[in-house]
C-alpha positions as CSV (number, residue, x, y, z in Angstrom):
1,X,9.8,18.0,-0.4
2,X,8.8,20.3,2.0
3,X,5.4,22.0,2.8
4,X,4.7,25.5,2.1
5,X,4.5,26.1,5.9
6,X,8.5,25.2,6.2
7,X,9.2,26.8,3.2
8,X,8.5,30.5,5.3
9,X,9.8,29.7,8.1
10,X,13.4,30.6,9.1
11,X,15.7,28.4,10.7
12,X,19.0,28.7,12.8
13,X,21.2,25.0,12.3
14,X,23.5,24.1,15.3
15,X,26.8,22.8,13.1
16,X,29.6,21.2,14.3
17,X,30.7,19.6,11.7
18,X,30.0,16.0,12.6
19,X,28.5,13.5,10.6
20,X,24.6,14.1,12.6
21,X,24.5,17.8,12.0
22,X,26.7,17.8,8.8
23,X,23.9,15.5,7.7
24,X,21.5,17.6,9.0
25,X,22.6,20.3,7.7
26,X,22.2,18.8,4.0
27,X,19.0,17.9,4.0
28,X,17.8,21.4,4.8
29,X,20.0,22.7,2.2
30,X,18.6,19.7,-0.4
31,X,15.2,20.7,0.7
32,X,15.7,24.4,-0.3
33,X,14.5,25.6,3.4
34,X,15.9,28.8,4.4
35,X,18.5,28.5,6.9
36,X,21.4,30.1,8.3
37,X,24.4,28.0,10.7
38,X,25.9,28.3,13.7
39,X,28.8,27.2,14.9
40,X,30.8,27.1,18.7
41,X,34.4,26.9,18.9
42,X,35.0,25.8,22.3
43,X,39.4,25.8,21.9
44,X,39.3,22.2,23.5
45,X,40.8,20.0,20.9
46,X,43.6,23.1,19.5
47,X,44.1,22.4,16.0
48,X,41.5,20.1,15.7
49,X,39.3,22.9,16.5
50,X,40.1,25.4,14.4
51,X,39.6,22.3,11.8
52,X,35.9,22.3,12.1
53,X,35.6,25.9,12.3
54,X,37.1,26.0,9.0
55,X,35.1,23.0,7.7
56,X,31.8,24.3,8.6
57,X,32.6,28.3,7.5
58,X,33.6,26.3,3.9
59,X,30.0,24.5,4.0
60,X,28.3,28.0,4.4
61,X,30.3,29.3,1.7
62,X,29.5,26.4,-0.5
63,X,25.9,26.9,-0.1
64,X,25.9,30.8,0.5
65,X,24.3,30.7,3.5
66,X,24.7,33.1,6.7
67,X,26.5,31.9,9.1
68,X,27.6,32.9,12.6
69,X,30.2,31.9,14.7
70,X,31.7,32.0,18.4
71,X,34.5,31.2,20.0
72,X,35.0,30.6,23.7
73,X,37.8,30.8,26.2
74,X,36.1,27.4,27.4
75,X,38.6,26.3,30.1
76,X,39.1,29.7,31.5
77,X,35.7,30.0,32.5
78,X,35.5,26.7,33.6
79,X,39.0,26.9,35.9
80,X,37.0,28.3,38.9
81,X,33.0,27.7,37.9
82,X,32.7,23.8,40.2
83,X,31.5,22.6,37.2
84,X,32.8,20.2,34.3
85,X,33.8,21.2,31.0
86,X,31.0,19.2,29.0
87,X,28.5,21.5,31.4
88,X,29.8,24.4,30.9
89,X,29.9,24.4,27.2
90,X,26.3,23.2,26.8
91,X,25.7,26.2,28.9
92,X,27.3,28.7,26.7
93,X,26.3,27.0,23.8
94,X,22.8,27.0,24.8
95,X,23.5,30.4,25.8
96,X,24.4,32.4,23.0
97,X,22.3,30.4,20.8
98,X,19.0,32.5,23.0
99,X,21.0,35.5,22.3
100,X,20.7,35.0,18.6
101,X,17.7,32.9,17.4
102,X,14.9,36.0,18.0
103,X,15.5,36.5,14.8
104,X,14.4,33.0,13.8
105,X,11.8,30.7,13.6
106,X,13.3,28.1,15.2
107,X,16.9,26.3,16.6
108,X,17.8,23.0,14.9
109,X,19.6,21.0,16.7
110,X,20.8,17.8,15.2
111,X,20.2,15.2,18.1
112,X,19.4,11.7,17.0
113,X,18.0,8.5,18.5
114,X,21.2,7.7,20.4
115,X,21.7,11.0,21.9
116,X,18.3,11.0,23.8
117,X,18.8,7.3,24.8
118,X,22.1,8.2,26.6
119,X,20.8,11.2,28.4
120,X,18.0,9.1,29.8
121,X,20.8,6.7,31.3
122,X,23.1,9.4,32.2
123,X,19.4,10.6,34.2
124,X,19.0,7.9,35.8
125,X,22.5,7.5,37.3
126,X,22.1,11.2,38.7
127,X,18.7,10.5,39.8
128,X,15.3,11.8,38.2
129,X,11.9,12.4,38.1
130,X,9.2,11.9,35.2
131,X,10.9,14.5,33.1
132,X,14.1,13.0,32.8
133,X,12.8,9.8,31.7
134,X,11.8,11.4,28.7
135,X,15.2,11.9,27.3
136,X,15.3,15.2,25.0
137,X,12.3,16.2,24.0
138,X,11.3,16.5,20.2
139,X,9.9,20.2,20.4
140,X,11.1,22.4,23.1
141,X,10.4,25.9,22.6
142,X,11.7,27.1,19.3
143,X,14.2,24.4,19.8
144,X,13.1,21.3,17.0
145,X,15.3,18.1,16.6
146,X,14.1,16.7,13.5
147,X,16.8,13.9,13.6
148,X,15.9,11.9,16.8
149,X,13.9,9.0,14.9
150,X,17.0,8.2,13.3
151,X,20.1,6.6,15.2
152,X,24.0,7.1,15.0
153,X,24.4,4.4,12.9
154,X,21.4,5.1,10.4
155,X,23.1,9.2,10.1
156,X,26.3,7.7,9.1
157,X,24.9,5.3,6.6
158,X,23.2,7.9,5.0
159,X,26.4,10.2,5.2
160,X,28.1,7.1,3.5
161,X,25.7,6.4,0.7
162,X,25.5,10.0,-0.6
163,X,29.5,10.8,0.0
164,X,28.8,13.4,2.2
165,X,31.6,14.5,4.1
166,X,32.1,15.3,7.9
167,X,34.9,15.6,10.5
168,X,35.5,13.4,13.2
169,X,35.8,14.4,17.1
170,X,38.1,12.2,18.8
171,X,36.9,13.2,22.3
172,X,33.6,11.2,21.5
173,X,36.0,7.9,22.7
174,X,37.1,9.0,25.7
175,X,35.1,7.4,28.1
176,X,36.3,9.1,31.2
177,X,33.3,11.1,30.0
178,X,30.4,9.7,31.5
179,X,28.0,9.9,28.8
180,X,30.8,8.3,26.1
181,X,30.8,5.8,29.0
182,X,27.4,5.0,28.2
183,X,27.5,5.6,25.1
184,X,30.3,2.6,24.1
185,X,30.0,0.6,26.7
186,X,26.1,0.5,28.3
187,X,24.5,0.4,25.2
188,X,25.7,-1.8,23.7
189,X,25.5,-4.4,26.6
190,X,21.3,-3.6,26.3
191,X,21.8,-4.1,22.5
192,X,22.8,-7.5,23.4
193,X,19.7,-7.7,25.6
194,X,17.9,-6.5,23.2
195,X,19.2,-5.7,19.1
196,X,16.3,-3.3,18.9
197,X,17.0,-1.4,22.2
198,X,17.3,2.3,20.6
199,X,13.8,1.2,18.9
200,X,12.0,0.1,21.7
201,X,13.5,3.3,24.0
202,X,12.4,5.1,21.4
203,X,8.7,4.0,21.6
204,X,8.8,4.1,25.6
205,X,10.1,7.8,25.5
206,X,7.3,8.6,23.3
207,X,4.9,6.9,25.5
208,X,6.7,8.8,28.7
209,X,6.4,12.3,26.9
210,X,2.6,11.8,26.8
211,X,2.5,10.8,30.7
212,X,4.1,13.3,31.5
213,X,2.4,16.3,29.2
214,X,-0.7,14.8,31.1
215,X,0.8,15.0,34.5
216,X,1.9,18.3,33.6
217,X,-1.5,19.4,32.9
218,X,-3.4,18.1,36.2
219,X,-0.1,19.1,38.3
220,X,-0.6,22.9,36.9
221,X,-3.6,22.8,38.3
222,X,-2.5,21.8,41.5
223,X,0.4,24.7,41.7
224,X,-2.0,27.4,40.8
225,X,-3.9,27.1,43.8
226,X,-0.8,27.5,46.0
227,X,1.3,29.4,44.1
228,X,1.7,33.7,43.5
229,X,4.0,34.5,40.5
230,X,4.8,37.8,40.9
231,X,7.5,37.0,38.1
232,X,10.8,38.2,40.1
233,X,9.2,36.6,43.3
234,X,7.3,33.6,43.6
235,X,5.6,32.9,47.1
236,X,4.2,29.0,47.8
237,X,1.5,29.1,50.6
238,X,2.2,27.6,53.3
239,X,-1.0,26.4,54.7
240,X,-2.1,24.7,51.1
241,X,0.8,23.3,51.2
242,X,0.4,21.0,54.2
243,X,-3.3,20.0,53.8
244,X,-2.6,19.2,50.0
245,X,-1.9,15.2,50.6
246,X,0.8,15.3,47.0
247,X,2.4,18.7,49.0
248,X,6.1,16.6,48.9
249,X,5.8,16.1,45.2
250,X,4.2,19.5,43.8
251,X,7.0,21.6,46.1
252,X,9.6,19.7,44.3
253,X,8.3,20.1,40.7
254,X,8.2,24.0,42.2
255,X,11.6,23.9,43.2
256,X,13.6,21.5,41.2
257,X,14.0,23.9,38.2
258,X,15.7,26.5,40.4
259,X,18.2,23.9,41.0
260,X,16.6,22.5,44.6
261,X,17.7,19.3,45.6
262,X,14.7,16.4,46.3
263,X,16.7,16.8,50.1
264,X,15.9,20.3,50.6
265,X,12.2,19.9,50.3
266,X,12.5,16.7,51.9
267,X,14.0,19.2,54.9
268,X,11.2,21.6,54.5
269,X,8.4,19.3,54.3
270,X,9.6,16.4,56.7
271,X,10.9,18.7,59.4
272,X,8.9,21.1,61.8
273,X,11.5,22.7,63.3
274,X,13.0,24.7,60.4
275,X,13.0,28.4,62.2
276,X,11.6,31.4,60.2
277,X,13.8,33.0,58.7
278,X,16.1,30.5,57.2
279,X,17.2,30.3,53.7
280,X,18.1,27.3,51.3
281,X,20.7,28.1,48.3
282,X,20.7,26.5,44.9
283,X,22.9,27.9,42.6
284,X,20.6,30.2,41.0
285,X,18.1,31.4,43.7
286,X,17.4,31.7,47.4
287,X,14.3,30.2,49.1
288,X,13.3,31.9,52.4
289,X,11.0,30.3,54.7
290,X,8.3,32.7,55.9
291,X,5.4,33.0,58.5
292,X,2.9,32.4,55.8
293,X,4.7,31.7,52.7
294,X,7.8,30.0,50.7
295,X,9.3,32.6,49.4
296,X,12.0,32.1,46.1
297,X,13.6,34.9,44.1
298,X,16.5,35.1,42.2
299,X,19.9,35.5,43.9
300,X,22.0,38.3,42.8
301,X,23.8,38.0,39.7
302,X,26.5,40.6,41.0
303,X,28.7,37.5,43.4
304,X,32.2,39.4,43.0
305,X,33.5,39.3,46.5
306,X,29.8,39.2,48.1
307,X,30.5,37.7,51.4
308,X,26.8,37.5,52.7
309,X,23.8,37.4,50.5
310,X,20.5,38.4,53.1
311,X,16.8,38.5,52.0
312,X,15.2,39.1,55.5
313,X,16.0,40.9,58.9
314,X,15.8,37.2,60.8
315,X,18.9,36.6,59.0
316,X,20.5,40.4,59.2
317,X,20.0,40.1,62.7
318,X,23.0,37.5,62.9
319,X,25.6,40.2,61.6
320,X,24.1,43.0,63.3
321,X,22.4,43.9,66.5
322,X,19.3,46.0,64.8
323,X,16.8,48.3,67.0
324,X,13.9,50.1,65.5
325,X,13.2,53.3,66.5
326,X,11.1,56.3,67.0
327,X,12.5,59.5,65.1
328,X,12.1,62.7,67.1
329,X,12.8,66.6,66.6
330,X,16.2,67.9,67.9
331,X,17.6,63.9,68.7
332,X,21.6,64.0,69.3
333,X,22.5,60.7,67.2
334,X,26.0,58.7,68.0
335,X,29.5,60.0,66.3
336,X,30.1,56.1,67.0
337,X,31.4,54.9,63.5
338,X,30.0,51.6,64.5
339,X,26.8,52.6,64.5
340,X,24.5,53.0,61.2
341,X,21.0,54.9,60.8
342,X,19.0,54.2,58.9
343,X,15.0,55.4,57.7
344,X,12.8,52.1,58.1
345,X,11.6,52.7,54.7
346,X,14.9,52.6,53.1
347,X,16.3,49.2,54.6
348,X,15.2,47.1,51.5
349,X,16.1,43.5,50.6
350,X,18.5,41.9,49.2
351,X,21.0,43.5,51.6
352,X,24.6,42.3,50.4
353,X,27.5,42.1,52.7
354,X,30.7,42.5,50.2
355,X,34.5,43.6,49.7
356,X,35.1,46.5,48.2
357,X,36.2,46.4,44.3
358,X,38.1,48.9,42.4
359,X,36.0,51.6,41.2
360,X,33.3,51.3,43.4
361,X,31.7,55.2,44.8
362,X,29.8,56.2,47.5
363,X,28.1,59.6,49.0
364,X,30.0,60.2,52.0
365,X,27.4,61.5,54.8
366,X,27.7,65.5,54.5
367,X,30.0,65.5,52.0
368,X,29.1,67.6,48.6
369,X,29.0,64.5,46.0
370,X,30.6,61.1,45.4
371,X,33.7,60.1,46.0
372,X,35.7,56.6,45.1
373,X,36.2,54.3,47.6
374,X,39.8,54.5,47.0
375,X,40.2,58.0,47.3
376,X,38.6,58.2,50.4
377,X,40.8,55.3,51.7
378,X,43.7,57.3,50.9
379,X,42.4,60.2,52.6
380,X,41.7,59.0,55.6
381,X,45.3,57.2,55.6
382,X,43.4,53.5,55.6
383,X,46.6,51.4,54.7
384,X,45.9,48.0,52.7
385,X,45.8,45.8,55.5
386,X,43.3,47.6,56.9
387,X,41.4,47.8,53.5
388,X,41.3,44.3,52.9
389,X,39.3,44.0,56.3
390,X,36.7,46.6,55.5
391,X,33.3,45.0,54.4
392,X,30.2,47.3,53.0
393,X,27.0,47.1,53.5
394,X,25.0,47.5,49.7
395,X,21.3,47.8,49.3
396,X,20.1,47.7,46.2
397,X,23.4,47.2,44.6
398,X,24.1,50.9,46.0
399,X,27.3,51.3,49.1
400,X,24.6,52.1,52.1
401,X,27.3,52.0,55.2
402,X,31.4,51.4,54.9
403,X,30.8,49.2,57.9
404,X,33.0,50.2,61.0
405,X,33.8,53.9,59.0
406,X,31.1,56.0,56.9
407,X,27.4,56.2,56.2
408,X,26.2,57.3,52.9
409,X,24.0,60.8,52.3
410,X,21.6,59.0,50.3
411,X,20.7,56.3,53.4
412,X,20.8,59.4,56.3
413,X,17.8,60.2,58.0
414,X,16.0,63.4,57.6
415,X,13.0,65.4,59.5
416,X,10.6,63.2,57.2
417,X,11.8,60.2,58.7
418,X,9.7,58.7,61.3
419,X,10.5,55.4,62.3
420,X,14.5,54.1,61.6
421,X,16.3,51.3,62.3
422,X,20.2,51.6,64.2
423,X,23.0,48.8,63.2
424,X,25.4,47.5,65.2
425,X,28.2,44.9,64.0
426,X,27.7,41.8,66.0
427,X,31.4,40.8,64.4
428,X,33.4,42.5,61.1
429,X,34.5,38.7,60.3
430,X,32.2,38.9,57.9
């Protein structure tokens, strides 16, 4: 029976409708916990699909318990995201279930022995570091997997035993999937090593997630003296860096969580010759290397038709020739449409090099107010060839300079200005 402590407490189920979280799923409901489901339809297996949407919705109804559902276009955002379809519904899963569990305790997920013994193996194929070794953690967050002592084979027993039913996902045998690989053909060539494999894992993951909470403890310590969170920015000195004799190690554990690869810091650690300046990309963020510092922010989540993503003026400088200037009383500036002014002040990173989209508005320089893009296009007789060449200069997501044609009134210089930068296209094959 449960403890008065669980009895308050509010929990979100992750359901499929499988026999681990259908199982699951009982035993709350047995234990008179209050609970409410949630379901994914991912539109992968068609009918079959629509099957456990409507096996799951007839549980909740069964039990009267709240239950929330989404469905995803799955393999339409997939088509052109580099990523497989297994990723990217984790990722929306995962997703929306941070959208709605605020108003919950915590997430249940319904993971089991098995499931954390494959994603160890599937780990080590990709290459890993402590963490992964761990396999899927017990607590994590609000996220709780009460199910992991027990294996595949236990669940369905249990399923058996007390008649409780469940659906079946065929997909689970296809082992062009790389963790169904594993899953029916790896392990059970280690069971043969070993009967008690998933038992013994077990214990060694257990053993691994207190290594590592105590590596994680004396390797905090470490980062704190070289690293400034300034929470959208994050700066790694330099200097501490190199004399620290671990410095290869502790940048990784910085970096690998923003999707770094072991090679880039290999490349910044190894090599002396990386030039200020230069940026690495993971899919996620940007990591500019500084005078002084390692600096790693988040990229922009606006990637529509962005051709060039810059966080410093080393790396503006190789689209534009830039000068700096003094401002002066009664100066004559350049007609040149080529040329772009600028106050110092207001030339702010990121600085986004993009197409233009429908929609989009600027300030034309001495005009009265805004004005769409595509109105001005058609009124300067810009024909769509033409328009499909044209690239913008953004800063801070606003339309700074329609490079090669108009400057914007809110980017001009005034008699306040003192010192300002002029741009010069180096090439507009952006």
């Amino acid at each position: 029976m449960a403890g008065p402590d669980a009895l308050r407490k509010r929990y979100l189920l992750a359901v499929s409708g499988g026999a681990d979280s259908t199982v699951m799923a009982t035993l709350f409901h047995e234990a008179k916990l209050q609970f409410a489901i949630a379901h994914c339809n991912f539109h992968l297996r068609g009918a079959d699909s629509d099957r456990d949407m409507q096996f799951v919705q007839e549980m909740a109804a069964r039990w009267n318990v709240p239950i929330l559902i989404r469905e995803f276009d799955t393999l339409n955002i997939q088509k052109d995201s580099g990523k497989s379809v297994e990723m990217v519904a984790r990722e929306l899963r995962y997703k929306w279930f941070e959208e709605i569990v605020a108003n919950f305790d915590h997430l249940v997920t319904a993971h089991h022995a098995n499931d954390a013994a494959e994603t160890q193996l599937l780990n080590l194929t990709r290459g890993t570091g402590f963490r992964g070794l761990c396999g899927i953690p017990p607590v994590n967050g609000k996220i709780i997997r009460p199910m992991l002592t027990f294996t595949a084979k236990e669940i369905r027993q249990y399923a058996d035993n007390q008649h409780i039913e469940y659906v079946e996902d065929y997909t689970n045998r296809d082992e062009t999937i790389a963790r169904n690989r594993i899953r029916h053909s790896v392990i059970p060539q280690l069971e043969a090593l070993n009967p008690q494999y998933l038992r013994t894992n077990s214990h060694t993951r257990q053993i691994l997630q207190r290594q590592y909470t105590f590596y994680q403890k004396h390797l905090k310590a470490e980062i704190q003296d070289m690293l400034i969170d300034e929470g959208w920015q994050k700066r790694i000195n330099l200097q501490k860096l190199a004399q620290n004799e671990n410095n290869s190690l502790i940048l990784y554990e910085i970096l690998h969580e923003y999707g770094f690869s072991i090679d880039t810091v290999e490349k910044i650690i190894v090599s002396n010759q990386i030039p200020v300046g230069r940026s690495f990309y993971s899919d996620s963020h940007i990591l500019l290397i500084d005078r002084d510092y390692l600096i790693l922010q988040p990229r922009s989540e606006k990637k529509e038709n962005v051709l060039a993503e810059i966080y410093s003026m080393a790396d503006l400088k190789t689209y534009f020739h830039i000068e700096e200037l003094e401002y002066q009383k009664d100066m004559v500036f350049s007609k040149n449409p080529d040329m772009f002014y600028i106050p110092k002040e207001k030339l702010t990173f990121p600085v986004h090099i993009r197409k233009w989209n429908h929609g989009d508005c600027f300030h034309p320089l001495g005009a009265p107010g805004r004005q769409k893009l595509s109105d001005y296009f058609t009124d300067h007789k810009i024909d769509r060839f033409t328009k499909e060449r044209i690239r913008l200069l953004c800063i801070n997501d606003q339309i700074a300079w329609i490079i090669g044609h108009r400057s914007d009134e809110r980017f001009k210089l005034t008699p306040q200005t003192k010192t300002y930068y002029r741009l010069r296209p180096l090439a507009l094959s952006f």
